[in-house]
C-alpha positions as CSV (number, residue, x, y, z in Angstrom):
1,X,5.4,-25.9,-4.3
2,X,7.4,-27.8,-7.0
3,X,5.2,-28.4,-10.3
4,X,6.1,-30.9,-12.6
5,X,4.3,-31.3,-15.9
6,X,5.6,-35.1,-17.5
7,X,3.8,-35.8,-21.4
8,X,2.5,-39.4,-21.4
9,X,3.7,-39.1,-25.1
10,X,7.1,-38.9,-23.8
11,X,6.7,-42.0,-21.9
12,X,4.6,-44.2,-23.9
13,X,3.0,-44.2,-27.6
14,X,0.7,-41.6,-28.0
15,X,-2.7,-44.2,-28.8
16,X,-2.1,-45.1,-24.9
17,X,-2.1,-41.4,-23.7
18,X,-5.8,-41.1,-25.1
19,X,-7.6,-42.5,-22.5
20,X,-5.3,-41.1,-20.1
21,X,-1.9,-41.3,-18.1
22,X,1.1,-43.5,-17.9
23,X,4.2,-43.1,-15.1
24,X,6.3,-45.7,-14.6
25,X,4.2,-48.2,-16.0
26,X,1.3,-47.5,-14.3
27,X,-1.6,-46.3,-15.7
28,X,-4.2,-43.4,-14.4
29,X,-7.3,-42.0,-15.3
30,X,-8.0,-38.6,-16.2
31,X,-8.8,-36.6,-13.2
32,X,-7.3,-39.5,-10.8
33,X,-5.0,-38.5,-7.9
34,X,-2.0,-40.5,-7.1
35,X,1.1,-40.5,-4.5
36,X,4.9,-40.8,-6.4
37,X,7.2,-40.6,-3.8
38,X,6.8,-37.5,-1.4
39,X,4.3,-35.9,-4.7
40,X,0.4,-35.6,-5.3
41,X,-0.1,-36.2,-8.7
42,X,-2.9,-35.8,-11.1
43,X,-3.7,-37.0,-14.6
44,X,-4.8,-33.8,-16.6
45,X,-6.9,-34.2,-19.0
46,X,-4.7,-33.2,-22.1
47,X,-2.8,-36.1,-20.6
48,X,0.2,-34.9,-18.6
49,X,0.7,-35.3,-15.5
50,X,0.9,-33.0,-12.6
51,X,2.8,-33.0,-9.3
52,X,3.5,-31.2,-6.1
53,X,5.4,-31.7,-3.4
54,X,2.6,-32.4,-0.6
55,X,2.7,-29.5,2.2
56,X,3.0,-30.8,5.7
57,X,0.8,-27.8,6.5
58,X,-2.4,-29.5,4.7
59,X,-3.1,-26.8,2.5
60,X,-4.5,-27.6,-0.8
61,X,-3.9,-25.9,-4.2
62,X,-5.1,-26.3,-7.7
63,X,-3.2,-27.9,-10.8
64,X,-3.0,-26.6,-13.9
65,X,-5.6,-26.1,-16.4
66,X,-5.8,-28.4,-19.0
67,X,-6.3,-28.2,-22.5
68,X,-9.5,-26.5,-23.8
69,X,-11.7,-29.6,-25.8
70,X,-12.5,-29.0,-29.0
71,X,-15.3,-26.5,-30.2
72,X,-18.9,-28.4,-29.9
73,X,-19.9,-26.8,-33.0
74,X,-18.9,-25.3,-35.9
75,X,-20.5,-21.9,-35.2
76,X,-21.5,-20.5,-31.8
77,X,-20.0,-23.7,-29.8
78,X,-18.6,-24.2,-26.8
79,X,-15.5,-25.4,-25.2
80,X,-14.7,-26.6,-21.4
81,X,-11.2,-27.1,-19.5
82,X,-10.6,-29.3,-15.9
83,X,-8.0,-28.8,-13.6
84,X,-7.6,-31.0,-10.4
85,X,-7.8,-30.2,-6.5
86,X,-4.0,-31.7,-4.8
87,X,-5.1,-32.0,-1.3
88,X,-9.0,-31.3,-1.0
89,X,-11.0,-28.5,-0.2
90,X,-9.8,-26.2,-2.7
91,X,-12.3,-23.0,-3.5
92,X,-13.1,-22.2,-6.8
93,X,-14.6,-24.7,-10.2
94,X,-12.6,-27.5,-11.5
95,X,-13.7,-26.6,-15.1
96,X,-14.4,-23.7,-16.8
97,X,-16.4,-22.9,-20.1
98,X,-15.7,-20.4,-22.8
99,X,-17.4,-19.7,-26.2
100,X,-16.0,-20.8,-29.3
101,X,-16.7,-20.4,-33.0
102,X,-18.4,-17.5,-32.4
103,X,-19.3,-16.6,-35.9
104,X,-23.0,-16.7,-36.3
105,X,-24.6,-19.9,-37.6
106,X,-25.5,-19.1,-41.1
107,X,-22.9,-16.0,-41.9
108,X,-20.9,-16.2,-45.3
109,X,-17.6,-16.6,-43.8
């Protein structure tokens, strides 16, 4: 499996990598699946791009995590990360959750 991890803010200004991903002029959503070349590519949502080289065998296999969003609030908050599914049928979440900020609303910090 070859994984290739391209910035959008290497390719373009970063104010156009906000919303989500630019290859060769094209753009993509976050989450969106695309074919370059013989690759499956995905736009993650911390607005790289990732790509495989698609297996003749069908299997399917996750991307990489993106970045965690930010903290929801400023004490006992939450924060959530995607990845994407290259090929379909993969087992497992495409997002995961973990406590942030986990001071105690109301402590002296």
């Amino acid at each position: 499996m070859l994984a290739l991890s391209l910035s959008c803010f290497l390719l373009f200004a970063v104010a156009l990598c906000q919303n989500g991903c630019y290859l060769n002029g094209q753009f993509y959503n976050y989450g969106q699946q695309f074919i370059a070349g013989p690759e499956l590519c995905s736009c993650q949502y911390d607005g790289t791009i990732d790509c495989f080289q698609v297996n003749a065998g069908g299997t399917s296999s996750w991307g990489n995590w993106g970045a965690w969003s930010s903290c929801s609030k400023p004490c006992g908050g939450t924060r959530t990360r995607h990845r994407t599914c290259h090929g379909g049928g993969c087992s497992g979440s495409s997002s995961q959750t973990s406590t942030c900020s986990t001071q105690a609303c109301g402590e002296k910090y």
